[in-house]
Each structure stands twice: as C-alpha cells, then as structure tokens.
N, C-alpha and C positions, 0 to 999 in steps of 0.2 A: 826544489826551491830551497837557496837556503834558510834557517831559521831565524826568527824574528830579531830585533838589535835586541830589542828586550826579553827577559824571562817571559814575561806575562803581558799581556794586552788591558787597558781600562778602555773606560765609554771615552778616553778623550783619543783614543786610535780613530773613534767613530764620527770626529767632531764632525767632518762634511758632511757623513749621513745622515738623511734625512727617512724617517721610517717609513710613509707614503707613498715618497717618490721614489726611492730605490730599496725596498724592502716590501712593504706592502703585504696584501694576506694571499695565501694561497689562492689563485685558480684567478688572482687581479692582475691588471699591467704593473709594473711589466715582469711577473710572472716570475720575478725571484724564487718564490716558495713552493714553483710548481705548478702545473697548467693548471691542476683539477683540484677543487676544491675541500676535496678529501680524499684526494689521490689515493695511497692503497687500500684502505679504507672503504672504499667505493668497488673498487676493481682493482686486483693483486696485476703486477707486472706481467706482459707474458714473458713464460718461461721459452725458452727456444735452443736448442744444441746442434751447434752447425757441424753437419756432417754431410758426407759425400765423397766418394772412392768408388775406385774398381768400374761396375759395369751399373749397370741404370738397375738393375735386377739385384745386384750386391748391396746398394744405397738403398732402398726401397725398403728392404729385408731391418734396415737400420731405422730406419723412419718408424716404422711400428713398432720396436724396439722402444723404442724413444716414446713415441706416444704410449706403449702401453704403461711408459713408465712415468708418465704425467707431464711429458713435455705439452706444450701449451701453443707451439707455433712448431713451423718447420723451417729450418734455414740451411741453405743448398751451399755449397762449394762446386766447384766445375774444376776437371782437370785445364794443364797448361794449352791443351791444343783447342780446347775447346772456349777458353778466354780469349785468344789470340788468332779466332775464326780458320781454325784447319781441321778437317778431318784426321779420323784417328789411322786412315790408311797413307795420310800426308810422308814424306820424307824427314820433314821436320818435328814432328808427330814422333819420332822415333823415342822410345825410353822414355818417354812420357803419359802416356797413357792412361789416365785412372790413377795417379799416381799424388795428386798433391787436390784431388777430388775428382768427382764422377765425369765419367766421359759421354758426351751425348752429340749424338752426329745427324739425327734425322728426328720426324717427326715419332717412331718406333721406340725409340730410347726414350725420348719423355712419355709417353704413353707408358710405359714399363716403371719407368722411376715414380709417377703419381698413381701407379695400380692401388686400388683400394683405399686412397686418401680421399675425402667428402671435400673437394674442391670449395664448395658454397658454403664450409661452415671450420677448415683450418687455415689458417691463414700461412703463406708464402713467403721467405724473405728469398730472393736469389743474389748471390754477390758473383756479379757479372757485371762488366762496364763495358768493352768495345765491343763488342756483341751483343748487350745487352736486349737491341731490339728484335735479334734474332731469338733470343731465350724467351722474351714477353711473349714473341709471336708464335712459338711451340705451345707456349702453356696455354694459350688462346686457343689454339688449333686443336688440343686435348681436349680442353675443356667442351669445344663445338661437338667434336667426336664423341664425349658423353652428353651433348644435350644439355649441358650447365650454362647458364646466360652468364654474358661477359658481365654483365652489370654486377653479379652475385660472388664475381672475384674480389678475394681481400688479400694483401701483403704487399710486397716491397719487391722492385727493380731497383741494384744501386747504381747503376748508371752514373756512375758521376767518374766522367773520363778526364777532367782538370787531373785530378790528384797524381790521375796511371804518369802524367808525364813528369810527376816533381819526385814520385814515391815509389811508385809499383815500378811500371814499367811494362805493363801489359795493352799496351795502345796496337791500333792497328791504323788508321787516318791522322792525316793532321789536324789539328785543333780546330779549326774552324769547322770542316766539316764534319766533325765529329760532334761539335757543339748545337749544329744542325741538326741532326741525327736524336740529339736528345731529344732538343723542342717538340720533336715530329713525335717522340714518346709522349711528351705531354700534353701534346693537343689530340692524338686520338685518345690516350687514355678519360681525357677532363669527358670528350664524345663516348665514348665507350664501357671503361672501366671504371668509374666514378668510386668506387671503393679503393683503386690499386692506386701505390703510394711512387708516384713517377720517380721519382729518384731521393735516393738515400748520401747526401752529402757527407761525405767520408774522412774524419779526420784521424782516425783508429790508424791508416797506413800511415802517414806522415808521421804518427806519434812512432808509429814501429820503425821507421826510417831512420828517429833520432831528432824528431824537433822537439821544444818544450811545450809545456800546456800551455801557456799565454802563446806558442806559435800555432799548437794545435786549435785552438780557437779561433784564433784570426786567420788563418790563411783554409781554413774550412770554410767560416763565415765568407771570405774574402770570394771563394768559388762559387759559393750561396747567391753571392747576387751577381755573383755574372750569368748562373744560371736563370735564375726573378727578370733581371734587365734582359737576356737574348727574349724569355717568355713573353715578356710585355712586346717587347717590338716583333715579336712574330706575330699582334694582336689580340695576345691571350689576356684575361682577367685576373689581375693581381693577388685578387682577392682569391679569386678560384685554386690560382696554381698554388698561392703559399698554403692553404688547406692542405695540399696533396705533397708537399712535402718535406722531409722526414731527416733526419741525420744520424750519423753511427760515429758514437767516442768509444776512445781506448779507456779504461779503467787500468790506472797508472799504481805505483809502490808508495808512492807521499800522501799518505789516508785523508791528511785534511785539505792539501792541496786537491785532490782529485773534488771532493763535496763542494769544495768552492767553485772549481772550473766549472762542473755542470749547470752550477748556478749564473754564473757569469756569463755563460755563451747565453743562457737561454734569456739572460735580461738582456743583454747587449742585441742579441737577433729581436726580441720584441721594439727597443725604439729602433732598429732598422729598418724592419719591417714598416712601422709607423711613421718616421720623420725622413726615411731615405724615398722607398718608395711609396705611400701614402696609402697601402691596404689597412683599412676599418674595419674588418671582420676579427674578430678576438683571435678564433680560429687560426689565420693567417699570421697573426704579427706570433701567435706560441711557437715554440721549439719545441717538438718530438723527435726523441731519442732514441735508439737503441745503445745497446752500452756492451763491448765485447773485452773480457778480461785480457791484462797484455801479455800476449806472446814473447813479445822480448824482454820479458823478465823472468821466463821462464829457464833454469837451468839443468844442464843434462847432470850435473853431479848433485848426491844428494837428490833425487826427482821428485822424494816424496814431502820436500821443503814448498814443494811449488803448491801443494795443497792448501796447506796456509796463506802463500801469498794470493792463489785465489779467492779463497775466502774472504780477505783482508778488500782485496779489488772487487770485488762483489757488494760488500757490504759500504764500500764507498757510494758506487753507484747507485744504489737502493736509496742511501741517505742522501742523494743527489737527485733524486726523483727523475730516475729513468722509467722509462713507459715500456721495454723488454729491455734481455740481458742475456749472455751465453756465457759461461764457466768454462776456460779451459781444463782439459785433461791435464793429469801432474805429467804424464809421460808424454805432451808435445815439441818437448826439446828436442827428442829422440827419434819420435813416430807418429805415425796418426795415432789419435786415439785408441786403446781396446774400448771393448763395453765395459767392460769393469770402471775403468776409469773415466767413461763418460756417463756412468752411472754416479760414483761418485760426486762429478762435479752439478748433475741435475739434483742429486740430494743435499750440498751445499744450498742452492736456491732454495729449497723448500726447506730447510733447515732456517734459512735467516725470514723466511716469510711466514712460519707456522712456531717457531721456536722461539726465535729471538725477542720477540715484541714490538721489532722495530718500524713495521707497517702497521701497529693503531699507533701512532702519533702523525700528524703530517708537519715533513718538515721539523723533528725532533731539532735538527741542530739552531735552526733558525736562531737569530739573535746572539749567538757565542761571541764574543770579542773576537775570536781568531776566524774563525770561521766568514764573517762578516768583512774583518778587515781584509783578508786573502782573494773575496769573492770582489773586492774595492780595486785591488793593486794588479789582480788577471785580469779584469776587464777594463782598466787603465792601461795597460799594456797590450793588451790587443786591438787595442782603439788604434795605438800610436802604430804597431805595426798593418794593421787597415791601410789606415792615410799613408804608410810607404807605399804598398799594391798601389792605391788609387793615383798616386803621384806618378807614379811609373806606367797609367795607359791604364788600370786597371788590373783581375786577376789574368786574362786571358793573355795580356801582352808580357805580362809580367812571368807568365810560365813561358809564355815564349823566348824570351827574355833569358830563361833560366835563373830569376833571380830569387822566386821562392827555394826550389831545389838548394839553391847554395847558402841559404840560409839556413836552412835543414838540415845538411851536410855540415854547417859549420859548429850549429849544435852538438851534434850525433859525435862529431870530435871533441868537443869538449868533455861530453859526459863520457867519452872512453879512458880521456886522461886521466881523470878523477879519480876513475877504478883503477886504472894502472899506478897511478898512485895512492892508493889505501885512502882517498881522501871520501869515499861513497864506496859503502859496507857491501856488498852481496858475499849474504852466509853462507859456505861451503863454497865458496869461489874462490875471492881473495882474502876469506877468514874463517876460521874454524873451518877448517876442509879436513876430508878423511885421509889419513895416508895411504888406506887401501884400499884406496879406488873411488869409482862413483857410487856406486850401490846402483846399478844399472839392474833393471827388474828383467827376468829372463822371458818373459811370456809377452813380449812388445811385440805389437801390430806386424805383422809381415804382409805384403802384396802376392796374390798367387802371382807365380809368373806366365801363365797362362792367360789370364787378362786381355793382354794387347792381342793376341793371337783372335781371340775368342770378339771383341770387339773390331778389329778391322775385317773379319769375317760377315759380323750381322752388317756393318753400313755399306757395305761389296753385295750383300744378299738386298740389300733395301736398291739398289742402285739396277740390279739384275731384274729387281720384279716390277718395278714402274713402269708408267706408261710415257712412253716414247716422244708422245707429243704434247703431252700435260705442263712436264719439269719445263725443258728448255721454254716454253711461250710466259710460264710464269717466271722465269728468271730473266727472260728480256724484260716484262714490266718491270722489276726490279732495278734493274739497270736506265730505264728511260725515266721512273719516278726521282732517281734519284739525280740524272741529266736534269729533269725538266722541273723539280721544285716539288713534285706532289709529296703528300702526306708519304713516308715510306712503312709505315706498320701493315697499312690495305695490302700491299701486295707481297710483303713478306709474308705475312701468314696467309696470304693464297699458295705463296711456293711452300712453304712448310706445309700444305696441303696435300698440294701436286709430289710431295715424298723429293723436293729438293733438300738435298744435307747441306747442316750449316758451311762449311766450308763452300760449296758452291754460291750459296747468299753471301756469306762474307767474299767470295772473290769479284760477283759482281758486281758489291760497292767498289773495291780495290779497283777498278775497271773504268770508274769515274771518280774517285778521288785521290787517288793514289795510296801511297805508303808511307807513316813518318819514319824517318829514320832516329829519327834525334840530333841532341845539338851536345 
C-alpha cells in the first residue's frame, strides 16, 4: 500500500470514527480488538508447522518432531495427486508423488500418518479442498478404528473449493456441485463432529496469486457468504454453521498494513454476519483465524533474509490477533523445509510469545493513528469491492464469470512492474544482491527417489488384500448418494472403510458430476 499523503496521521484522520461502534473493547462487537477478551493473555496462539512429504510414515516421523518440539497443533499438506483425487499408481500421478506433501491413497496411509498422535486432545488442520470430504472421512474412519468418538475430534478441513478456481487451481468438479459437496461437510459434521471446524475460508492463496489485502479480504469474505447462504438454504442454522467456521490469511511484507487487514476483515465479517445474514450468537458474527506467513516473498537469493521477513510477518499477525499461525522455513523458495529450519521458524513463535512481551497486552496497537486509519480505508475498500461480486450474481457466478481471477491477475501485474521497475524494494533481488551468487545452503531438503516406487507399491498391496465384495457395494452407495441428494460423508467413510482408495471415491463422484475444465 502506498504511504500515507502525509508524514504523520492526527485524531482528525479519525474524525468518522466513532470509538464504540467501530473500535470498541476487545472480545465486543464488532470485534475490532479481538474476539477474546484477553486474547493471549488468556490462551497463547496455537503454534502449528505445516508439514507433509514423502510417505504417510516419513510425515508421521515429522509430526513428533514438531510436537516434541512444542508445536501446539498439527497442520497437514497432501501431495498433488492426492488433492486432485488420483491415486499414487494413477498415470498422472507420475513425478508427483510425496513431492509438494504426503501422499495418501487408502484408509492404511492415514492410519500410519496419525500413528501415535492423541486424536482427542491435538488438534488437525488439513489443507485439502476437492477432496477434502474424502480426507475428513479417512481421519473419521482412523479415529473409529482407534475407538476415539467423532464428537472428541477437534481442527480444521479447509475445504473451501471457491478460491481452487480463482487461485490454485486444484479443483476436480464444477462449482456447483462442489459447492454441494461442502454443505454435505457441514451438516454431518454440525451432527457429528461438533468440534471440527467445516471449512477454513482461504484468502492466503489468492494473496499468493497476487491480489492486494483489501482484495484479499473481500473476495475471501465475498466466498464466506456464498458458503453461510448455500448452508442456510440447505436448512442449516446460521448460527450453528457460522460457530464452525474458520478462515486462513496470508501474513504479508507491509507490517502495518498486514495489523490493520486482520482487524478489518474481522469487523467487516461481524456486521455481516449480523446485518447480512441475521446470526445473534456472538460466536457466529467473530472471525477466527489462522494466519500462514507468505511464501511469496520468500526469496531463493540471500535465503537467510527470509528469516527476518518471517519474523516481521509473524509478528504482524500476533498483533493482529490471530487465534494460530505457521512460520515459514527460510529455505522454502528452494525446498521443502529441513528440520533445522522448521525448527528455527517454530522457535521465532515462541520467541515473540515468551520474549517479546507482545501477548501481555491485548491489542497493543489499538488506537494508533495509522493503524486505525489503515484498518478504516481496508475495509472501505473491500466493502466497495463486495458490492462488485454481489452485483455481478454473487461470488459463485462471479468465479464463474472468471471475474475474481482477473482481478487477481491484474493486481499480481502491477505488483511485478513495480519490482521490475525499482519502484518496491526486495533486498538481495532488485537491490543490494550479492555478486556471488545466492548463498544457496548446501544441505536443502532432497526427496528419496524411492518414494514413488515404495508408495504405489503399499496402495497395489491395500488393493490385493480387500475384500472383493466390501469396496465395489460401498463405492456404488457413493455414487447413488451423490445421484440422489443424500448426505455424502455416511457413505464415504463407509468406503474408506471397506479399504476403497481415495482415487476410486474421487472417481465415483467424477461419474456423476463430471470434470471442470476451466474457462
């Protein structure tokens, strides 16, 4: 964003604010300063470091890594064939495998990857979205297998398939009935899992894509309620579903912009929640957050520059009262993370939550001139870009449309020109760079290449040792619930039972709803 016309901000930047109605005290509507009323204070962030590679048994190994070294949540990554519902012995499966996260084909591989984690007492984020009902209904089907009651699950499906068609690009249906698809997650989970958080509304991608924070807000938000509006017309409780769900921001390079943005989405989502759709539970009109540092400002020269800028984005978000948070690695421009360096970035967290001083205050920045003004003009601009989506059909018609996409794109252009022209600094890029070389660290992350071999071997042996008549009757329910309207988690996690691999569940959606291709 650029810098203010002025040096410096007075109270008269602030004349329309009103301290009650759009500021107010932490943990009140509409939530400017923080859902909780002494947010860390009360309860520290969870810590979480999303990891996942190689084989369900290699991640695993990671996991308690991680926890032994005070991570606080677990947050999953899934390779590319397993986001885009193919086995890992698929054609297209080829050289992807474990490669950009863990690969998991059957009910076998999640049983391996949650080996020795207390289901009923760590909590879960998975980032999985076309698939995602297929990954809920593994971790259901684990959990049944140890005996853990579904009620006793707590974390996060991010499911949120809007974004795959503006940003990612990991879709496998076409929007409508993938939009389906969700709902059907959050009406067994409100029956079922009443702790687990039905979808995590995603604007971390789109930010990674290249839109701005006032885009990143509103066209997050803008998916927000198309997902509230399908719930309510599929007869669900407003109240209930906005409870259960959750959203994930990028943690951007402009320190003060970023502390505003989190404050703005989360007042602007409370009077939506309130004045759009009419949920009265406090619970429901709050914005819960997680907050993941950006990857795309991460650079491959100079890597160990990126230390600081995560730090920098970390401590944004903390003062932005994020509810969790992940630290990237300095060396993810180049590789997956080592341990080393996802040690380092776990000990940033606990460095700004035990050191810095910054969680006994709530809400330290609250009341700044800049701060406040910034928090005014982001969510004045994602108002006005809202009522573009809604004028346009809404967000669902509007990604159809493709007209989010190309506003994202049109961003994502600007901010490259900028760079290309010296006009927006990145240090050891386009200034102060070394003449020799990158400083590329020599001990980065390598993939066995054994991997693929070694994985399309176990879901061939999970395929060999089933029962014959079990799979295929449960993968025909699958296919006629999803003809006929029924809930589709019931019979998913019966074929996740029955030892169907994902790839055969995602083909039997494919079988009734087809394929998107894209526009």
């Amino acid at each position: 964003m650029p810098p203010p016309t002025r040096p410096f901000l007075t109270p008269d930047d602030l004349a329309s604010t009103d301290f009650d109605r759009d500021i107010g005290a932490p943990g009140a509507f509409p939530y400017t300063r923080g859902i909780q009323p002494d947010l860390y204070r009360g309860r520290a962030w969870t810590m979480r470091q999303y990891a996942g590679f190689a084989t369900a048994a290699d991640s695993n190994r990671r996991f308690h890594y991680l926890l032994d070294r005070g991570v606080t949540g677990l947050s999953v990554a899934f390779d590319l064939p397993t986001q885009i519902g193919y086995d890992s012995d698929h054609p297209l499966a080829a050289g992807e495998v474990g490669r950009v996260g863990v690969a998991i084909d059957s009910i076998e591989d999640m049983a391996v990857l949650l080996e020795a984690v207390p289901l009923d007492r760590v909590s879960t984020s998975m980032t999985i979205n076309a698939t995602a009902i297929i990954l809920l209904a593994l971790y259901a089907a684990v959990a049944k297998r140890h005996g853990t009651p579904l009620e006793a699950l707590s974390g996060t499906v991010q499911n949120d398939i809007l974004k795959e068609y503006v940003a990612r690009g990991t879709y496998i249906y076409p929007p409508r009935p993938s939009l389906r698809i969700v709902t059907d997650v959050m009406a067994f989970c409100a029956r079922e899992m009443p702790r687990w958080n039905t979808i995590s509304v995603s604007g971390y991608h789109m930010r990674e894509a290249g839109a701005t924070a006032a885009q990143e807000v509103a066209f997050t938000l803008a998916h927000a309620c198309a997902y509230v509006q399908a719930a309510v017309d599929a007869g669900l409780d407003v109240d209930a579903v906005g409870q259960r769900i959750s959203f994930f921001f990028n943690a951007h390079n402009d320190f003060l912009e970023e502390i505003a943005k989190f404050r703005a989405a989360r007042r602007l989502w409370a009077r939506v929640m309130r004045d759009r759709f009419g949920a009265t539970s406090p619970r429901a009109q709050q914005l819960r957050f997680h907050t993941q540092t950006a990857g795309s400002t991460l650079t491959a020269q100079q890597p160990d520059n990126n230390i600081v800028r995560v730090a920098l984005q970390a401590l944004a978000a903390v003062l932005g009262g994020t509810q969790s948070l992940h630290c990237n690695g300095r060396d993810e421009a180049l590789a997956l993370p080592t341990e080393e360096s996802a040690t380092i970035a776990l000990r940033t967290q606990q460095i700004l939550l035990h050191e810095s001083g910054v969680a006994n205050t709530v809400d330290p920045v609250g009341g700044a001139y800049a701060i406040e003004a910034l928090t005014n003009r982001l969510e004045a601009e994602a108002t006005e870009l809202m009522a573009a989506v809604d004028a346009r059909g809404g967000a669902l018609a509007a990604v159809e449309a493709g007209y989010i996409r190309q506003q994202i794109h049109d961003a994502a252009y600007r901010a490259q020109q900028a760079i290309d022209a010296r006009e927006s600094i990145v240090v050891g890029v386009n200034r102060f760079a070394d003449a020799g070389g990158t400083g590329v660290a020599s001990d980065l992350f390598s993939l066995d290449p054994e991997v693929e071999r070694r994985q399309i071997d176990r879901v061939r042996a999970v395929r060999a040792g089933r029962s014959e008549r079990e799979w295929p009757s449960a993968l025909t329910a699958v296919e006629t619930a999803a003809r006929d309207g029924a809930n589709l988690v019931p019979p998913i996690v019966a074929a996740c039972e029955a030892r169907a691999t994902l790839g055969e569940i995602a083909d039997a959606l494919r079988r009734v709803f087809g394929e998107y291709r894209g526009g």
